[in-house]
Structures are given as structure tokens and as C-alpha cells.
N, C-alpha and C positions, 0 to 999 in steps of 0.2 A: 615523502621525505621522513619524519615522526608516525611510524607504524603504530607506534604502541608506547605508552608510558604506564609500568607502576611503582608505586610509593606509598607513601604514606598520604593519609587522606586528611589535610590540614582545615579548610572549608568547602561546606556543601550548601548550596542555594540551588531552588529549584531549574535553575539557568546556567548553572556554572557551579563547578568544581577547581581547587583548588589543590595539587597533587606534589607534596612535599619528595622529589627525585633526586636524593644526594647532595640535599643541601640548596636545590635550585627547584621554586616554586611556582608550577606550570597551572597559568587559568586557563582553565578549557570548557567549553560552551559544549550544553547537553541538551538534551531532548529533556520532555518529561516521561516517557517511556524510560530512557534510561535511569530519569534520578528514582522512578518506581521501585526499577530494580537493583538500586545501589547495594551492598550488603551494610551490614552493622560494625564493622570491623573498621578497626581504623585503617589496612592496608587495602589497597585498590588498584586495579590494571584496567583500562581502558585502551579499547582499539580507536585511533586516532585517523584526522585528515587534516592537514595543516594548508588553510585556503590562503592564497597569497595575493594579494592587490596591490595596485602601487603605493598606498599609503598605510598598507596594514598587513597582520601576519594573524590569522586568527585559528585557533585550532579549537578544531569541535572531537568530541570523543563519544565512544559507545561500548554500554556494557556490552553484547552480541557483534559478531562480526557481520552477519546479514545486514543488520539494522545500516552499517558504515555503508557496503553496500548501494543497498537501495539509497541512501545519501547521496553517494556517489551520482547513481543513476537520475535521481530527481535534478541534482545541480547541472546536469548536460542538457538539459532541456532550454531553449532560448525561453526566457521571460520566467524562470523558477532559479533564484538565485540561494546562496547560501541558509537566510533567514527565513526564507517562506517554506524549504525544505526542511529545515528543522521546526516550524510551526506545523507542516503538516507531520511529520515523527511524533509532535505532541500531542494532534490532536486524533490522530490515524496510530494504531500500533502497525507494527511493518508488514504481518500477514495482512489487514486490511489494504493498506496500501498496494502492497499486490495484488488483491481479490482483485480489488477495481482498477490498477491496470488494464490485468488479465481478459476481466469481464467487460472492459471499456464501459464502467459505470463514470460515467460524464459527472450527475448528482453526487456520488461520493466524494469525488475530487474538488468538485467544485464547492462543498459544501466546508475547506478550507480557508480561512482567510488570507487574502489576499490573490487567490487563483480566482481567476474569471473565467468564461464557460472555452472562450480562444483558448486560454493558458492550458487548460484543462483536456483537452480535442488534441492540441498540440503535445502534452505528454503522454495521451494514449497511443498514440500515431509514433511518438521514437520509442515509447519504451515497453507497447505492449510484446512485440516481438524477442528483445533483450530478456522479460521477466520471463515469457512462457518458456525462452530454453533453460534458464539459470531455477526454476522451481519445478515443482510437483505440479500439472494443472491439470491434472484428473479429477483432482478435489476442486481444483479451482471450477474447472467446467462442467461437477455436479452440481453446484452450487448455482453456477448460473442457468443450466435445463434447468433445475429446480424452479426456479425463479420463473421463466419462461414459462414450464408448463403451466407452475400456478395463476400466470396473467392469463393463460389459453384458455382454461379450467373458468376461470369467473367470467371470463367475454362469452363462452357457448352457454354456460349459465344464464347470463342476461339473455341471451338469446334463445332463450328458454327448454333449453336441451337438460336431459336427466343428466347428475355429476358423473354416476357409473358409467352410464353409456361414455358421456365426452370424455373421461379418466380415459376412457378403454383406446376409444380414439387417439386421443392422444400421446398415448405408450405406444402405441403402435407408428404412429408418425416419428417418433424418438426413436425407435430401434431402425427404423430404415435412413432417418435422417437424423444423426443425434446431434451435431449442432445448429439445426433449427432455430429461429427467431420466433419470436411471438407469432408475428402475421402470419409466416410459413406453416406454422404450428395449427394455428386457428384454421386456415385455406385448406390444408391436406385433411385438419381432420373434419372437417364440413365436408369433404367428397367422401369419408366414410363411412358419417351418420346419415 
């Protein structure tokens, strides 16, 4: 409904902004990512979502238009409402909260207040599909081989294998299977070494 409001920037609190629009002064709930990136100027535009309940009209705003977004997507989620989506904007910037999506990092998500490990399973499950087509996950899915391998890497270590040898192993298990899990990672490259 309210895409966007700018004006004059009347009060800023780490929680809310205050946006003087032709005489009419709009409070609007922020991240702390956004008030990060407030500028210095007293004029301000913020991309907006105007959440509506029966007893209330609350409008949350965001300096980035992704940031709104992924807002969006967190609050479709059963058991991630308004508040807990903007606590994790605060305490996640929006590429992290993508990573972990993407990556279904369970501990990332969950390590939000208020998300428990349910809530957490349940927004990897509707929104991991929605993030990978609307991002870049090339980066996202180096990042998690990365991750992988490096678990691979220290379990053939304990198991007393040289690094070179299991590195080598295990780049070879990634070029033929490059979304591999750990286990799969470790089991392929044990039938190599």
C-alpha cells in the first residue's frame, strides 16, 4: 500500500525513525542494519511495508530494497511474525540471512532470538527455494562446499590420513559431485585414499 516514503528526517532512534512527508509525520520501525546505514542528512527515503492487524497499522521501512524483501519473505513463514523478522534484520545483515537460508544453516537461524530450532527448519523448508531463485547462489554454494570440504578435511585427518593426500581426495569428490554433504564427501573420498 505505502511503497516508499521520503522527507525530512525529523527523529532517529535505533528502532524507529520519524519522517517529516509534507507536513504529515510518519513513525516507522527499522532494523538496525538500516539505522547503520541511515545517511547524515537530514532528507531520507525509505522503502516501506505497511503490516496491518486488527488493532494496529504498523509500518516498518528499509534503507535497501532487498532488505524489504527478505522481510517480506521471513514474515510468510508460520511462527516468524513482524517482530522476530525484524530482530533477525538486526541481528543477521540480509546477505547472511540468505547464506543460511540458502545453505540451510539451522545454527545460524536459530541462533536469533526468538526462533527455535521448529521455527528455524520450517523457514529453511518455505524460503530456501524462493531465496536460491531471487539471489546469486554460486557464491552462496562456494561457501558452503567450502564449509563441507573443510569438515571432510579434519574428520580424514583424525582419521589419520595426510591433509594433501585427503585435500586431493576431496577436490576430486567435489568436481564429480559438487553438492556433496560432509558424509558423502568423507565416504567417496575414503574409497579414493
Amino acid at each position: 500500500m505505502i511503497a516508499q516514503i521520503q522527507g525530512k528526517l525529523i527523529e532517529k532512534k535505533p528502532t524507529n525513525v520519524v519522517i517529516d512527508c509534507n507536513g504529515v509525520g510518519y513513525n516507522i520501525h527499522i532494523s538496525l542494519h538500516t539505522f547503520s546505514l541511515l545517511p547524515e542528512n537530514d532528507f531520507l527515503k525509505l522503502y516501506t511495508h505497511l503490516h496491518i492487524k486488527e488493532d494496529t497499522h504498523t509500518l516498518y521501512g528499509f534503507i535497501e530494497k532487498s532488505e524489504r524483501e527478505i522481510f517480506k519473505l521471513l514474515i510468510s513463514v508460520s511462527g516468524i511474525g513482524t517482530s522476530i523478522a525484524r530482530t533477525m534484520l538486526s541481528s543477521l545483515s540480509p546477505k547472511q540471512v540468505i547464506h543460511a537460508l540458502a545453505a540451510a544453516d539451522v545454527a545460524t537461524i536459530q541462533s536469533v532470538k526468538g526462533i527455535g530450532a521448529k521455527t528455524a527448519q520450517r523457514a529453511i523448508l518455505d524460503l530456501k527455494d524462493k531465496v536460491l531463485k531471487l539471489y546469486d547462489i554460486d557464491e552462496i554454494s562456494n561457501q558452503t562446499n567450502n564449509r563441507s570440504k573443510e569438515e571432510a578435511l579434519s574428520a580424514l585427518e583424525v582419521l589419520g590420513y595426510n591433509r594433501k593426500q585427503a585435500e586431493k581426495a576431496c577436490n576430486a569428490v567435489l568436481k564429480t559431485t559438487p553438492d556433496a554433504n560432509v558424509e558423502t564427501i568423507i565416504k567417496l573420498a575414503l574409497q579414493n585414499l
